[in-house]
Structures are given as C-alpha cells and as structure tokens.
Steps between C-alpha positions, in 0.01 A plus 500: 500500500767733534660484213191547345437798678656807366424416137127642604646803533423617106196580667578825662490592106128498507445574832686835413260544220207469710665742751482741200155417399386546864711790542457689178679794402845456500521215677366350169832462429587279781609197325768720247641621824504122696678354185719735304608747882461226807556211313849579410555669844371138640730282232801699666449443882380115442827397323551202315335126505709275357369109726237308345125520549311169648261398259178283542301781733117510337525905533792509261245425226242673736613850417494491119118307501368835724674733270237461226177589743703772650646677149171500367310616778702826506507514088157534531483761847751693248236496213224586715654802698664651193188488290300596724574897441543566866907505495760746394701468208836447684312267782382284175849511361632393813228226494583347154888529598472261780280250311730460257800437779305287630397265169862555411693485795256152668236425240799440210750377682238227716377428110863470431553205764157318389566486118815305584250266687397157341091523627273607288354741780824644573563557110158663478510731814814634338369533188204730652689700694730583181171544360449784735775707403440430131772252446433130473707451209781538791421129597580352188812735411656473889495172493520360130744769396665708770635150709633349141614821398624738803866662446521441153405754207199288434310670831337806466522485890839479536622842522864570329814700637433862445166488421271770715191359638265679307536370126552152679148526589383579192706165338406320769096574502478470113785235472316259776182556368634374121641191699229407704271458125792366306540220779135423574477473118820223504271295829171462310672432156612214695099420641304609169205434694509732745559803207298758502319403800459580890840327515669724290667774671531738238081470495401490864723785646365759243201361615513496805635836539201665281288316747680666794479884359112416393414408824718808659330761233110357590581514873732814550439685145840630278621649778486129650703385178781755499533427892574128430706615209751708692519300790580210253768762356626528864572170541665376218707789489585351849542166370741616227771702716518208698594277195745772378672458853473125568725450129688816413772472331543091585529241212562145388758452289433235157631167493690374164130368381383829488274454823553663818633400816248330792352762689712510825482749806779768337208633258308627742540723773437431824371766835534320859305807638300369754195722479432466128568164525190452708308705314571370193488113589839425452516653123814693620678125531413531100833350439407144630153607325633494156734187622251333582137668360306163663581576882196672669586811641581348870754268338721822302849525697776742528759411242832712545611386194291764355527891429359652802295803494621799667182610685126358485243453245321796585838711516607396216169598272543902584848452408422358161309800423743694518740380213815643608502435843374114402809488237764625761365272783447143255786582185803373739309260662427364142826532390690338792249205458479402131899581497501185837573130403171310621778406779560826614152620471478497900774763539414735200120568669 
C-alpha cells in the first residue's frame, strides 16, 4: 500500500482545478500555478527516487480506473460554468487553461499507460480519453510507430539536436497524425475484413470524434465546441513538449543491414525527480519505458545507464519554451552523450 501511495498524488491536479472553479477569479488559474510554479519548487526539495516500486497493490491500477469519472466530471463543470455567461473573460481563460493541464498533464499521460495495456477495456479507456483531447490517432501512432521508430529520423516525435520546440510541434502533430493512417492502413491490409469498418481506425476515430463535438455543440452550443477545442489544443501542446524533451537530440545508430540498432535505455532520457515521478506514474523512468514498453508503470526502474535529466518533467517544459535557454542547458548534455561509448555512457550523463 505504500508504494502505491504517492502515485495518487496526480490528483492535486484536479483538485487545484476545482479550487479554481470554486474560487473563481484568479484563482481560476490554480492548477497553471500548482504545476508549472509549485511543482518545480516541490521536484527540488523532494530530490531524487532512484529504489524500485513494489508492485501487485490493487490501487496501483486503482488510480488510473478513477481518473476517467473524475476528468470528465470537471470537463463537463468547465463546459457548464463557462457557457453559462456568468464568468469573466480572464476567469474563463483561466478555466479552459487548467482543463487542458489537466487532460494533458493526467488524462494523456494515464491514456498513455493503458494503450500499452493488453485488455480490451484498458485499450478502450485510453482510446476515450485521447478522444477527449481530440487525439485518438495517438494510440495507434505511440504505440505502432513511435516504440518501432523513436531516435531515428523515421519519428516525427523524436526531436533532433538544434531543433527549437516550436516547429517540432508542428512535425510532430502533422508527422504523427500521417503515421498513425499510414500504419492503421498496413494492420487492416493485413485483416481485409475488418476494412472500412468499426475496426478500422482511420474510420472510427473521425467518427468518434464528430460524435464527441456533436454532442458538445447540442449540449453547450459553439461556444461549447471551441471550449473542447482549445482545451484539446492545451493538451497536446502539453503532450508534445514532453516528447521533444523525453528524445532530443538522442539516436540509434544503423546496423550494416540498413536497420537500426535495438532500442536500449541511451535513447531516451531519463528524470529521477521524485515529485514528477509520482505524478506522472513512473513516465519519468521513460528510459526502462522504451527498454522495455510491456512493463506496467509500477514495474519501470531507474536505469543509470541512461542520460539523466537535469531537473523534472515539469521544469523542464518552461525551459523548452524558451529555445535558447533549452539549447544551452540540453546541447552539451547531447554532445557529451552521443560522443560516450555505450560503456562509458554512465560517466558522460
């Protein structure tokens, strides 16, 4: 039970949205301040976990099976106080904001962990949350493309050495969404029956997301729509500047067959911050994720045989923002890494 503990604590993230939906005002910005000003404050005092977690606790699973009531119930508190005419412009902006941390920050990165599940349930709470933020395709291109293809010029979400953060999303939005329909096209060429039909990916996600903004534009009107809209532009934004940091600058090098190199725990970097870590259900450990992309997230270790992150997840977003600051914090950690033997790899981090 311990272990399994802290992980619930990626729910102060919507329990500070509900503080600023109480609240109002101001405080409607609540959950920017808990993630992107405390947060990092927090990831600095806790320090670093490196032991392992003890898996086989039922609330380990526990926490991502109440995400879905509790993401949804505030999506829709959002919809209904923001439509409702009685709130300020900057209260509703506020509002929208911390929605979309929230999807992005817990709803994506919960869907994240369920996609790589093997249960049909799992696979299809994921793909509904991913629905939410107007992104299934995500599912097919994370784990059909991104696991095959990560740290190699074949992965839009693999960010490069020197590039800034801001065309990366752009290649990696457009890039992943190309992959996801070029790969779901290469699965059902392979079932011909299933073509064309509920099966098919590249049918039900349109689908199901035309469902999603019908429904939202009956109940809450356009303004309803361009709510779920942004909020959906929140969170993948979020989603992407976490990709850019979790690969920049890392790759595999091609073996004399013109493939590339087994995936191993150099091409991706790794945070030990405690806080995020819990937050985040172990993605930080995203090394021993990409290592090994079966293990559920209790499982994920601390390999120090990986490139190490300077500060936490949530540190390390508002520095990628800023491109020069992210290049003169990451380019000589890059450097001293891809210029390491895999033997020395330990001492160059």
């Amino acid at each position: 039970m311990a272990s399994a503990l802290p992980f619930g604590l990626v729910y102060t993230v919507p329990a500070s949205l509900l503080l600023g939906f109480i609240l109002g005002g101001p405080w409607a910005f609540s959950t920017v301040v808990w993630v992107f000003v405390l947060t990092p404050l927090l990831d600095r005092v806790g320090g670093l976990r490196t032991e392992a977690t003890e898996p086989g606790h039922w609330l380990f699973d526990g926490w991502l099976w109440l995400w879905p009531l509790v993401h949804g119930a505030l999506l829709i508190a959002v919809l209904l106080r923001v439509t409702s005419g009685t709130v300020g412009v900057l209260e509703s902006v506020g509002l929208v904001l911390s929605v979309g941390i929230v999807a992005g920050g817990g709803g994506i990165n919960i869907a994240h962990e369920l996609m790589h599940r093997t249960s049909a349930p799992a696979r299809a709470t994921a793909e509904g949350l991913m629905t939410l933020v107007t992104y299934p395709h995500f599912c097919v291109e994370h784990v059909l493309g991104h696991h095959r293809n990560v740290a190699t010029p074949d992965d839009p979400a693999s960010a490069r050495r020197g590039e800034a953060v801001y065309p990366f999303l752009v290649r990696s939005v457009v890039g992943g969404a190309r992959s996801a329909w070029k790969l779901e096209g290469q699965r059902v060429a392979k079932r011909p029956e299933q073509r064309w039909t509920w099966r098919d990916r590249r049918l039900r996600h349109p689908v199901l997301i035309v469902l999603l903004y019908a429904a939202t534009g009956l109940a809450f009107g356009a303004m309803g729509v361009l709510i779920l809209a942004a909020q959906s532009v929140v969170a993948v934004a979020l989603l992407e500047v976490i990709n850019y940091v979790e690969h920049y600058g890392l790759s595999r090098q091609q073996t004399g067959d013109g493939r590339y190199e087994r995936v191993m725990p150099r091409h991706s970097w790794n945070s030990a911050h405690r806080i995020t870590g819990w937050y985040l259900f172990n993605l930080p450990r995203h090394a021993d994720h990409h290592y090994e992309a079966k293990r559920a997230y209790p499982e994920l270790r601390h390999l120090d045989d990986s490139p190490q992150l300077p500060l936490g997840y949530a540190t390390m977003v508002l520095v990628a923002l800023v491109p020069p600051l992210w290049f003169r914090v990451m380019n000589p950690r890059v450097d001293r890494w891809n210029a390491a033997s895999p033997d020395a790899v330990a001492a160059a981090a």
